[in-house]
C-alpha positions as CSV (number, residue, x, y, z in Angstrom):
1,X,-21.8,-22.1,40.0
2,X,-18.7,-21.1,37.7
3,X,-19.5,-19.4,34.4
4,X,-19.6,-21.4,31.5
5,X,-19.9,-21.1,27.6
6,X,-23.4,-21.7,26.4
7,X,-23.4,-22.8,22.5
8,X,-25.8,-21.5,20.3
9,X,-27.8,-23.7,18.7
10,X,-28.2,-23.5,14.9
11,X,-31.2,-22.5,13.6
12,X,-33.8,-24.4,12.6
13,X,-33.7,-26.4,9.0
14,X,-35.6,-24.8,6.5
15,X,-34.5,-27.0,3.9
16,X,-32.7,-31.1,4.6
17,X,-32.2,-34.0,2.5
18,X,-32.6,-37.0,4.3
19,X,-30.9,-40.4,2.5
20,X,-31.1,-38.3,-1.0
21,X,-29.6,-40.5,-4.1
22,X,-30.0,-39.4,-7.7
23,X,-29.6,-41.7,-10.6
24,X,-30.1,-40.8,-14.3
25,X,-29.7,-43.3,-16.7
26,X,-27.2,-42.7,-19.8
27,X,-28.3,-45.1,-22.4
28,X,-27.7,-48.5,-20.9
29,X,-25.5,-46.9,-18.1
30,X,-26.7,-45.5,-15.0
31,X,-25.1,-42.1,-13.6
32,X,-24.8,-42.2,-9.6
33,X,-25.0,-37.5,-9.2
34,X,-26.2,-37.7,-5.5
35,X,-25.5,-41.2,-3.3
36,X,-27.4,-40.7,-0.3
37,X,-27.0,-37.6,0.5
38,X,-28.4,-35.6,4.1
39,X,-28.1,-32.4,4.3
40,X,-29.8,-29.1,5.9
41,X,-30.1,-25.3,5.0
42,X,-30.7,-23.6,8.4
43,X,-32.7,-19.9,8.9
44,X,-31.0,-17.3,7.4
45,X,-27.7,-19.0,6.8
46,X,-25.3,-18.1,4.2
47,X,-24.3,-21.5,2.5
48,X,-21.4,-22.0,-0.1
49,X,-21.2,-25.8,-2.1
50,X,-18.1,-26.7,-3.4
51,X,-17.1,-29.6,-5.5
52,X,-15.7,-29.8,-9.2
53,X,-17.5,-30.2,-12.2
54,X,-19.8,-33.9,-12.0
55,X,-19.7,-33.5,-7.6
56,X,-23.2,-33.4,-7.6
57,X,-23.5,-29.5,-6.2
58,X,-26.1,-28.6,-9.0
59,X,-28.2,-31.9,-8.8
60,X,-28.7,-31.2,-4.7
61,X,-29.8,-27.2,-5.8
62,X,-32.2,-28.8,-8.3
63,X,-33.8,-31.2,-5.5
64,X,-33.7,-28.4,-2.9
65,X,-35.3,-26.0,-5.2
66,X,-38.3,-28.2,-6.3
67,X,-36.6,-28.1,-9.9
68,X,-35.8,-32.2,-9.8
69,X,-36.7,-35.1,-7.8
70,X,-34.5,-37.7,-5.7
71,X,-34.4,-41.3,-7.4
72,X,-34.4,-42.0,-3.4
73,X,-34.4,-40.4,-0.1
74,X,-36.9,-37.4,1.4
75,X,-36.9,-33.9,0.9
76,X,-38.5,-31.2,3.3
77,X,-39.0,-27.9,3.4
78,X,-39.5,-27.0,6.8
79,X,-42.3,-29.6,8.2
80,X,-43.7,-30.2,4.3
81,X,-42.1,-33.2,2.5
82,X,-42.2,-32.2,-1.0
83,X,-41.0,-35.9,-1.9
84,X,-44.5,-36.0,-1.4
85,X,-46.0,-32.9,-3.7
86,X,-46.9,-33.6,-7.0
87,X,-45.8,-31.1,-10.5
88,X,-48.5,-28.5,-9.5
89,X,-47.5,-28.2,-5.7
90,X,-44.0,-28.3,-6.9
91,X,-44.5,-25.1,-8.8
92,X,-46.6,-23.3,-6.2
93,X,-43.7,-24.1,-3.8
94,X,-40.9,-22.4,-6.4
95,X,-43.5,-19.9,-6.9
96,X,-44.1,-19.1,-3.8
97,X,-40.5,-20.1,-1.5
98,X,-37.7,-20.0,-3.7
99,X,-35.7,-17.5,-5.6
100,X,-33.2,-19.1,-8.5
101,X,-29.9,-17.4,-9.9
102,X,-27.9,-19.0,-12.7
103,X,-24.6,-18.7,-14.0
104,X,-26.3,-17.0,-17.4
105,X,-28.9,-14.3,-16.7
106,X,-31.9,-15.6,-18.7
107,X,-33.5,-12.2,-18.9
108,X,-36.1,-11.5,-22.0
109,X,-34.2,-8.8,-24.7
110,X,-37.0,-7.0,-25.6
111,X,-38.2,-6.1,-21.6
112,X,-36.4,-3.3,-19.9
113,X,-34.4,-4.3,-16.6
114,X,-38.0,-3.1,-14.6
115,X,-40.2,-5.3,-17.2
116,X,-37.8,-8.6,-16.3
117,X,-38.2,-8.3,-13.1
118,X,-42.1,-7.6,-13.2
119,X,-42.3,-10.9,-14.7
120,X,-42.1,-12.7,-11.5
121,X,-43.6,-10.0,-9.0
122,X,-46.8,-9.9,-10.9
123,X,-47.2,-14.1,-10.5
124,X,-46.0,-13.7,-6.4
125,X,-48.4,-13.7,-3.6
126,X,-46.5,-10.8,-1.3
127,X,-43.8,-9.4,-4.1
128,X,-41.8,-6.0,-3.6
129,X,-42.1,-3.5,-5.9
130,X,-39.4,-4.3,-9.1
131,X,-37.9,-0.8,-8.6
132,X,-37.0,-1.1,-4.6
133,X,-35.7,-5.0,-6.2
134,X,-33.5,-3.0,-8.7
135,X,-32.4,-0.3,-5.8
136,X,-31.5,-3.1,-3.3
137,X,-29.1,-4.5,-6.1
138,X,-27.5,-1.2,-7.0
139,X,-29.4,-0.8,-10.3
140,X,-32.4,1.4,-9.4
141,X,-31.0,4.1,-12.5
142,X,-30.6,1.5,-14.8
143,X,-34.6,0.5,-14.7
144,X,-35.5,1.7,-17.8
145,X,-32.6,-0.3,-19.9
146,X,-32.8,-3.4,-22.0
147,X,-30.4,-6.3,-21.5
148,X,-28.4,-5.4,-24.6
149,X,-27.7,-2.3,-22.4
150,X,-26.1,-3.5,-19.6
151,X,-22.8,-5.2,-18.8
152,X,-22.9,-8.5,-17.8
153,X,-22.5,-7.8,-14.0
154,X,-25.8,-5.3,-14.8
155,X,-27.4,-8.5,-16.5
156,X,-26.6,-10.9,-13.6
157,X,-28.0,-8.2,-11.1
158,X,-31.4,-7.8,-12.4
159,X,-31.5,-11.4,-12.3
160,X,-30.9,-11.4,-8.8
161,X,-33.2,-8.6,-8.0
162,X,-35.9,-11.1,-10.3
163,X,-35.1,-13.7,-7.9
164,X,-35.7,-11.7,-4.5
165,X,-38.5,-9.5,-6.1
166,X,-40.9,-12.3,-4.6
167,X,-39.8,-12.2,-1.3
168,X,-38.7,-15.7,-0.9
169,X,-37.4,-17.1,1.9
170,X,-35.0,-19.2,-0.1
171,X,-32.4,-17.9,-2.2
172,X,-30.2,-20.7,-4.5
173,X,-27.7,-19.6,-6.4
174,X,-25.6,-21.7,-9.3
175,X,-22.4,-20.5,-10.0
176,X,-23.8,-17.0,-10.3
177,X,-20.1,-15.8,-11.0
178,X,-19.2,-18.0,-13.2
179,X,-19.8,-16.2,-16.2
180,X,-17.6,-13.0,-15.2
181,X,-14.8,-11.5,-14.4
182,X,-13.3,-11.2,-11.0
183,X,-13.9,-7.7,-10.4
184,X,-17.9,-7.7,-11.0
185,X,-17.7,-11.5,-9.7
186,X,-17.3,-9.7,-6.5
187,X,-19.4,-7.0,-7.1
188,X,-22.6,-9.9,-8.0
189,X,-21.3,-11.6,-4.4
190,X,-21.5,-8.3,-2.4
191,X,-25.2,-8.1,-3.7
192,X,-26.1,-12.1,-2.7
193,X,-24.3,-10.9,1.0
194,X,-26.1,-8.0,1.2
195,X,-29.5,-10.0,0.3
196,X,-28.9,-12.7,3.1
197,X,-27.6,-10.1,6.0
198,X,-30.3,-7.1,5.1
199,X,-33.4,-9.8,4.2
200,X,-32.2,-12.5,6.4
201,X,-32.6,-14.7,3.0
202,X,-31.6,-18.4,3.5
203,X,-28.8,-18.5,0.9
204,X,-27.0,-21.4,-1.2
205,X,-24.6,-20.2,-3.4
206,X,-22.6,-22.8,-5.9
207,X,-19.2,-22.7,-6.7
208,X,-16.1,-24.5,-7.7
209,X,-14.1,-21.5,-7.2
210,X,-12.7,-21.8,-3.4
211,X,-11.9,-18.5,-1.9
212,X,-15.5,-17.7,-2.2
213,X,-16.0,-20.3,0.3
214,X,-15.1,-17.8,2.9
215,X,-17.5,-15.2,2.6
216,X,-19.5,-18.1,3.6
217,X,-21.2,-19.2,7.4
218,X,-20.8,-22.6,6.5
219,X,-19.4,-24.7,3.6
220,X,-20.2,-27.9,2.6
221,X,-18.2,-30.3,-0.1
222,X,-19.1,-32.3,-2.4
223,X,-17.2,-35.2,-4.6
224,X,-18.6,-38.2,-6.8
225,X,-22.1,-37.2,-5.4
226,X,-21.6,-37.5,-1.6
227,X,-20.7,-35.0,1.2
228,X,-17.1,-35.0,1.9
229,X,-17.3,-32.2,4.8
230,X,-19.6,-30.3,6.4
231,X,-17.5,-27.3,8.5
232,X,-18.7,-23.6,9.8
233,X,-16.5,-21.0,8.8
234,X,-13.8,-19.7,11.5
235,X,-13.1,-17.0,9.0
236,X,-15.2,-15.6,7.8
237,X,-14.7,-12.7,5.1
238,X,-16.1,-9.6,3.0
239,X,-16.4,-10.4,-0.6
240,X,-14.1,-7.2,-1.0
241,X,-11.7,-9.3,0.4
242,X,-12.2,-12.6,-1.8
243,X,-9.0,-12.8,-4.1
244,X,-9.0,-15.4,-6.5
């Protein structure tokens, strides 16, 4: 028999949207953010959204990450629907399977880099220990510093090493860069790359910046609330080599 390619199959979903829609009501007008929406988030994948401002990208985080409901449509997470789970399995689940980054760091003044962090490993059922969470984001040295302290890259770091501390297996991510500049922009998406390739983290990252779509394995747009296209990435890049 002559030779022939075998394709890989993704792996398998650990997050999808099935028929998702999202309406919030505006005085007397209602606001279409998601209109039927499927989607998936495969095993270890590195995800970028894109979309402008009002595309939906941070209502479909909020859904995948047990932080909103649909108005319509199912959400699972892996073989659980958590359309399904009421407010108290919904925290256990972000407790438990999800690690959140936001554009603005949200870390407590008076707690040292080490004492953020500990906030979240001391409520996780299998956490790392917040130091080797500061070392794998480059901050190990800077433990012992309060926010006030630290740039804002250093700010945005501990934040992600909060996130990871838990061991989740999800990472989402909204526009973690938004709030800096481009050369520690890249430095905060070299640590989210190095999260998903040495942890094998299942990451979503937000952005409506487009050349960090190609650090990406796969990248998915969205406009007026529905998926435009859904494309792998031929090429892909370092963040190094991001240039916006």
């Amino acid at each position: 028999m002559p030779n022939s390619a075998v394709a890989i199959a993704p792996a398998a979903p650990v997050l999808r949207t099935e028929g998702v829609t999202k309406v919030y009501r505006m005085g007397e007008v209602d606001v279409h953010a998601l209109r039927g929406v499927d989607f998936s988030l495969h095993a270890g994948e590195f995800l970028v959204l894109l979309g402008m401002s009002g595309s939906g990208k941070s209502t479909l985080l909020n859904i995948l990450g047990g932080l909103d409901v649909p108005s319509e449509g199912r959400v699972y997470y892996r073989d659980w629907e958590l359309t399904d789970a009421d407010a108290d399995e919904l925290t256990d689940y972000r407790r438990e399977h999800v690690g959140f980054v936001f554009q603005f760091y949200n870390l407590i003044p008076s707690l040292t880099a080490e004492e953020n962090v500990a906030l979240v490993t001391e409520i996780a059922r299998d956490p790392m220990e917040p130091a080797d969470a500061l070392e794998l984001v480059g901050l190990k040295d800077r433990r012992a510093h309060f926010p006030s302290q630290l740039s804002g890259g250093e700010q945005q770091r501990v934040a992600i090493a909060r996130a990871i501390a838990k061991n989740p297996q999800v990472l989402l991510c909204d526009e973690p860069t938004g709030a800096l500049d481009f050369r520690t922009g890249v430095q905060v998406l070299e640590v989210i790359e190095r999260i998903n390739r040495e942890l094998n983290t299942t990451t979503a990252v937000i952005t409506h910046n487009a050349p960090v779509a190609r650090i990406a394995d796969r990248v998915v747009h969205l406009a007026d609330g529905a998926i435009t296209t859904d494309e792998r990435n031929p090429d892909k890049i370092t963040p190094r080599e991001v240039v916006w």
